[in-house]
N, C-alpha and C positions, 0 to 999 in steps of 0.2 A: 549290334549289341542286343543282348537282350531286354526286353521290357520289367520296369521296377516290379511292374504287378506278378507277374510271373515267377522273378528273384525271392518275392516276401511270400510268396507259397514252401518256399524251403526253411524259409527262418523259422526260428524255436520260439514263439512270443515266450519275452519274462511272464511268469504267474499264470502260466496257461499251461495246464498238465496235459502229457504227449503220450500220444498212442500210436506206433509207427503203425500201425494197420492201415490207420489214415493219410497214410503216406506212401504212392505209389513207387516201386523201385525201378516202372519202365518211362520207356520216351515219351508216350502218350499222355502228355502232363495236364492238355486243357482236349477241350474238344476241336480246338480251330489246330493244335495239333496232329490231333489223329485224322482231320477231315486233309491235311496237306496230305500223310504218309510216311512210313517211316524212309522211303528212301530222300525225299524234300527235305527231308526234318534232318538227316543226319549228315546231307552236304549243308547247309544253314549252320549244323556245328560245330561241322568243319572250317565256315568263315570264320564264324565267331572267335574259333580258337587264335586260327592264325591272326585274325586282327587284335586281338589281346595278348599273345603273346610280343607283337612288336610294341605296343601298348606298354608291357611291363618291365620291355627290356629299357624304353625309353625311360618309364616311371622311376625304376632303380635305382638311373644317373640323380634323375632330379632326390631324391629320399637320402643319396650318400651325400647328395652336395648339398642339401637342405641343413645335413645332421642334426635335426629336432627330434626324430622319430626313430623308432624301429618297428618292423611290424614281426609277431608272432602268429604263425601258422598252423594251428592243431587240427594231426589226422589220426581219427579214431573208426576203427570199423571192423567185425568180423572178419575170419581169411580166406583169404580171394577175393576180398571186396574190389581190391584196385590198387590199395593205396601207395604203391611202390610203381606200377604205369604213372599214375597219374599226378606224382612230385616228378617223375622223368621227361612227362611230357608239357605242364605245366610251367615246368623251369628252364625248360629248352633253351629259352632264350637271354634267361637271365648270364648275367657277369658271375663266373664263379667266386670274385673276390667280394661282391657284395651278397652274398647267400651262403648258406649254411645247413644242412639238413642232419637232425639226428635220431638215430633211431636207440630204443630203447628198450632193453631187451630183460631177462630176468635180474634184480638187483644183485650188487656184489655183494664183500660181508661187509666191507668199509663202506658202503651205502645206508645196506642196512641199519649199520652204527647212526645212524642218522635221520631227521625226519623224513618222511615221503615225498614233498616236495625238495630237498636238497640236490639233489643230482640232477632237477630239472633246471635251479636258482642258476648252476654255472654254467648250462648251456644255453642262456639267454642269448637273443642278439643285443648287440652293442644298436647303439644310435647311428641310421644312414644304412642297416644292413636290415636282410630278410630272416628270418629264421624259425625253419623247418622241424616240427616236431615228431616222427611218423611214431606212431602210439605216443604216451606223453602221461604227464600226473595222475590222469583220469583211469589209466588200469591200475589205481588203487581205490577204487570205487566199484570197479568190472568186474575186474578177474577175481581180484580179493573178494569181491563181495558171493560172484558164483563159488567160490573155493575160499570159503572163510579158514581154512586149515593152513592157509600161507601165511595169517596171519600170527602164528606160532615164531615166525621166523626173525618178528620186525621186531622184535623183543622190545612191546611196549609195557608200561605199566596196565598192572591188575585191573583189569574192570571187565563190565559187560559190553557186549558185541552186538548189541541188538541196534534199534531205529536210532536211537540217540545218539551211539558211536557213528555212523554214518552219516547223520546230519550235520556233526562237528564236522564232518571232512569236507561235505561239501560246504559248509560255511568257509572252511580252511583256505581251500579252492577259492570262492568266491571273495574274500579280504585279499588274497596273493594276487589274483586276478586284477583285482581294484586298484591297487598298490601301483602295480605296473604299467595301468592305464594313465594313472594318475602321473606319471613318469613318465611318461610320451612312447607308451608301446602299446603299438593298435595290435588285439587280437581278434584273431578269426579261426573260430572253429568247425571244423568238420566232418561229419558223420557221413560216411560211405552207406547207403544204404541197401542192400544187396538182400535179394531173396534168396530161400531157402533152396528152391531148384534154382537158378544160378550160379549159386554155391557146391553144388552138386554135381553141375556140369562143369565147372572149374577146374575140380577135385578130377573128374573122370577123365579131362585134359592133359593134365599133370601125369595121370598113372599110365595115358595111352601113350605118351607122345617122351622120348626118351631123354630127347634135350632139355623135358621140362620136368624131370625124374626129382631134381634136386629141389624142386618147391615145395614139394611134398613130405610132410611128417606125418608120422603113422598119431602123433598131435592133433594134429590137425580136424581128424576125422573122430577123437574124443574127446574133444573140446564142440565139434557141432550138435553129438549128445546133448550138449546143455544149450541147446537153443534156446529155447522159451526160458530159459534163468537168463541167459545175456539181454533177452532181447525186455525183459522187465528190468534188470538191472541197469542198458539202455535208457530205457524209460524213465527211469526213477531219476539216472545222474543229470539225464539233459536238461528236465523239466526244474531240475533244483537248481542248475549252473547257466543256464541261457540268462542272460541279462542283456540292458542296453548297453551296455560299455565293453562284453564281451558276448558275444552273439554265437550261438549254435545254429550252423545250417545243416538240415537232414538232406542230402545230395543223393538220385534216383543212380541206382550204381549196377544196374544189370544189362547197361551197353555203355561200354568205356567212355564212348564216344562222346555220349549225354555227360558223363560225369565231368570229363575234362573240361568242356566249353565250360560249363556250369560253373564249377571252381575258378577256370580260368578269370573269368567275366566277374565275380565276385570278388577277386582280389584285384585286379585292375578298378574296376570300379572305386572300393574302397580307396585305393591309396589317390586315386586321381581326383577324388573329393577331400583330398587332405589340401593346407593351407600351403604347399609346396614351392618353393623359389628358392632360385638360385644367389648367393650370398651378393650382395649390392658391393659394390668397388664405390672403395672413398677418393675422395680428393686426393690425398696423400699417395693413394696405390695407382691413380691415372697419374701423376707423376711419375714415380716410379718407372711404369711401365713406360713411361713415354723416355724417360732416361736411358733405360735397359736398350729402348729399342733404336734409340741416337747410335749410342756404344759396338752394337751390333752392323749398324749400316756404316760406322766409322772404321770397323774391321778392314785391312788389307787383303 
C-alpha cells in the first residue's frame, strides 16, 4: 500500500490556494523514489494496483451489504489525461451491478432547461453502490469559465458574469457537496494531472497510430490553445471546492501506471476506513434459517 505521507502530498488542503506547478505530473514523487527508479517504482505500482483492486472488489460486497453509504467518484482532467484507462482499470474488478459510471457530455436543451447541477442530482448512486462520474458538475466552472460565451445558452437570469458569479457556483458546488455527505455519500475527487508534452505525445499517438484515429477531435487540439486559462480556471475551482468532507486529489498522470495505483489505493483506502459490516442476523432470522434448513434436509 502506499504510505499516508505520500497520499496527503496529492490532496487539495481546504484554504490552501493551488498552484499545479507545484505539483509534479511524473513518477518521481519523493527522492527515495527517484533513488529506487523508475523501472522498481512501476513494478511497486503494479502490486499496489492489483492488491487494491482485489481490495475493492471485496469492499463493494461489504458497502452493498452495509447499505449506509454510497461513494461518489469525480474525474476531472484535461484530454488524454487518462481518465477513461483509468475507470477501466481501476474498476476491473468491481461487480458491475454494484457500480455505475457516467459520462457527461455537452448539455441537452431539457438540461439546459434546468439548473447546472440537475443532470448530475439523477445520476447519483443509490446507497451500497459506487458511482462514477467521468467529467461531472465542475465543467461548469472550467469550460464555461475558459469559454464564458456557453454561458449564452443556460438561459440564466440578467446579471454580471464576473468573480461574484463564480463564487456563487462554487459555493453551489460546495452546499450540494455538503448535503450529500451529510446523507451518507463519501466523495472523492480527482484531478488527472497531465503535462503539456504528455498531452502532446498523446495527441501524436492518436494521429499516428490508426486504431487510435477515433480519439482524436480536431477539438481537442483547440481546446489545448487555452492551456494556461484551464490550467487557472483549474486552480481557481479546486482551491475554492477541496474541503474536508469532500477532498480533491491532484493525481501525477503522465505515466498511466502512476495514475492508477494512485487512484486505485485512495479509494480502497477510503471505503476500508468506513464503519462497514455486514447486517447482524436476529434471533428471529436464526430461527428461521434453522427451520428452512430442517424442511430442506426433510426433502425426499
Amino acid at each position: 500500500m502506499i504510505r499516508d505521507e505520500i497520499l496527503e502530498r496529492f490532496r487539495v488542503r481546504p484554504g490552501k490556494k493551488l498552484k499545479l506547478k507545484d505539483h509534479d505530473t511524473g513518477w518521481a514523487q519523493t527522492p527515495e523514489l527517484e533513488e529506487l527508479g523508475k523501472d522498481e517504482v512501476k513494478e511497486r505500482a503494479r502490486e499496489i494496483l492489483d492488491l487494491n483492486l482485489k481490495e475493492l472488489a471485496d469492499a463493494q460486497e461489504l458497502l452493498y451489504a452495509d447499505n449506509r453509504y454510497a461513494i461518489l467518484i469525480v474525474f476531472q482532467a484535461l484530454d488524454a489525461a487518462g481518465k477513461d484507462g483509468t475507470i477501466k482499470h481501476v474498476m476491473s474488478g468491481v461487480n458491475p451491478q454494484g457500480c455505475q459510471v457516467f459520462s457527461f457530455k455537452q448539455p441537452s436543451a431539457e438540461e439546459l432547461d434546468h439548473t447546472f447541477l440537475w443532470r448530475h442530482m439523477k445520476a447519483l448512486p443509490e446507497r451500497g453502490r459506487i458511482g462514477i462520474f467521468n467529467r461531472s458538475y465542475y465543467e461548469d466552472v472550467l469550460v464555461t469559465k475558459v469559454h464564458p460565451e456557453l454561458l449564452a445558452h443556460a438561459r440564466l437570469p440578467p446579471g454580471k458574469r464576473g468573480k461574484g458569479f463564480w463564487r456563487a457556483r462554487y459555493e453551489d458546488i460546495n452546499a450540494f457537496e455538503h448535503h450529500l455527505v451529510r446523507n451518507g455519500t463519501v466523495i472523492l475527487k480527482f484531478f488527472l494531472n497531465v503535462s503539456r508534452d504528455a498531452q502532446k505525445k498523446r495527441f501524436m499517438e492518436r494521429l499516428e497510430d490508426p486504431d487510435k484515429h477515433w480519439k482524436f477531435s480536431p477539438a481537442d487540439l483547440t481546446e489545448r490553445g487555452f492551456w494556461d486559462d484551464y490550467q487557472k480556471a483549474y486552480e481557481q475551482a479546486l482551491t475554492a471546492t477541496s474541503t474536508d468532507h469532500a477532498p480533491w486529489y491532484v493525481i501525477p498522470a503522465d505515466q498511466k501506471w502512476v495514475t492508477r495505483a494512485v487512484v486505485a489505493d485512495i479509494i480502497s483506502t477510503t471505503i476500508r476506513r468506513l464503519d462497514l459490516r455486514y447486517p447482524e442476523v436476529t434471533e428471529a432470522q436464526h430461527q428461521a434459517f434453522e427451520l428452512a434448513r430442517q424442511q430442506l434436509s426433510d426433502e425426499v
